[in-house]
C-alpha positions, 0 to 999 in steps of 0.5 A: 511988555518985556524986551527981548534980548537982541540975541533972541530976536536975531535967531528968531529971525533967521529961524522965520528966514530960513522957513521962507527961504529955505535952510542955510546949508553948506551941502546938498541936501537929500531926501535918501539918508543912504545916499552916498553923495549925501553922505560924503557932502556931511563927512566933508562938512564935519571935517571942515567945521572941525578944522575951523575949530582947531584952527581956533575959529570957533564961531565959524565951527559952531554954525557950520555945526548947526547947519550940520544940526539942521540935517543930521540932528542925532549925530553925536559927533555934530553934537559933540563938535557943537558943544565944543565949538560953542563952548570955545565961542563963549555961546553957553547956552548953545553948548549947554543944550548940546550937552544935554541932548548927549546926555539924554541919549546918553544917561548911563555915561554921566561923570561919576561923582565923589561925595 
């Protein structure tokens, strides 16, 4: 039998937490995607996780980002501040995956390439 890594077993178990308890996050969260509190509760969510970013705390921005994920997951700039802040925090893996999720809804602005 294979160990998991410890990472692995502490995401998988907030990922089982937040199926009983409910999702961590920061802002109310609203059925109505046109709601304007909801919507102001997720700009004021992004500035802030920017702001950590900026400030240089980038793990705090990188799960503020994923709470941010959890609700709106094809915002690009949630996506793109996540990549950011992962990459900032050493999380390579979550910024791979960030990338790549651009980058599919995204495939004709790949980086040009010089033979």
């Amino acid at each position: 039998m294979t160990r998991q890594p410890a990472c692995t077993t502490i995401l998988l178990g907030i990922f089982f937490l937040s199926l009983i308890t409910g999702p961590f996050f920061p802002f109310p969260a609203f059925a109505d995607e046109t709601d304007p509190a909801r919507r102001t509760a997720l700009e004021s969510a992004k500035t802030e996780a920017a702001a950590l970013l900026k400030r240089g705390r980038a793990s705090d921005a990188c799960e503020l980002y994923l709470r941010l994920l959890r609700e709106v997951p094809e915002d690009d700039a949630v996506n793109l501040g996540l990549a950011r802040a992962a990459l900032q925090a050493g999380r390579w893996n979550q910024a791979v995956m960030a990338y790549e999720r651009l980058l599919e809804k995204y495939p004709h602005k790949r980086p040009c390439t010089r033979n």
